[in-house]
C-alpha positions, 0 to 999 in steps of 0.5 A: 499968169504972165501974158504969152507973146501975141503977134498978129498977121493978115492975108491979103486977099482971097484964099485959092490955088494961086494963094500957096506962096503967100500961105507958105511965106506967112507961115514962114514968118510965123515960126521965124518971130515964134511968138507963143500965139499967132492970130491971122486976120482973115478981114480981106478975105471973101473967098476961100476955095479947097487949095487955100482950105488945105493951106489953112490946115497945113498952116495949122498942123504946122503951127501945132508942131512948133508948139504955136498957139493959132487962130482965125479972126474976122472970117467972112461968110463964104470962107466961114461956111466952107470951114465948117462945111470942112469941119476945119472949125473944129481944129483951128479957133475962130474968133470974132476979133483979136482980144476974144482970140487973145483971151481965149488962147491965154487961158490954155 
């Protein structure tokens, strides 16, 4: 099987209501370099409050749409908690780092 074209993002600070231009430009630039599978780095996140959560969700059923495979990697424990205490960890993969989240998304 030939490897899928793999880029990878980051966000730069914490997830909140003053986040959605910074979510919004990100996914932007997602579905403009369409690569097969997007992995974001949540690495400078601490904190992530329920307008940077429905960022993520949105983010994650649009990426679905155009067929672009994503995942979540170094997410911390605040921002780890409230994607399960959302259930959110059940629609968007978490991984560790980068080549367990390439790895798994590969084989699908």
């Amino acid at each position: 099987m030939a490897n899928k074209d793999v880029k990878e993002y980051g966000f730069a600070g914490n997830l909140t209501l003053t986040s959605a231009t910074e979510i919004n430009d990100m996914l932007k630039k997602v579905i403009e370099e369409r690569a097969d599978i997007a992995i974001v780095s949540m690495e400078k996140v601490e904190r992530v409050d329920s307008s940077g959560l429905g960022g993520i969700f949105r983010f994650q059923g649009e990426l679905k749409r155009q067929e672009i495979k994503f995942a979540l990697i170094h997410v911390g424990s605040q921002p780890r908690h409230l994607f399960n205490f959302s259930m959110l960890d059940k629609l968007v993969p978490i991984f560790a780092d980068k080549d367990e989240a390439i790895a798994a998304l590969q084989k699908n």
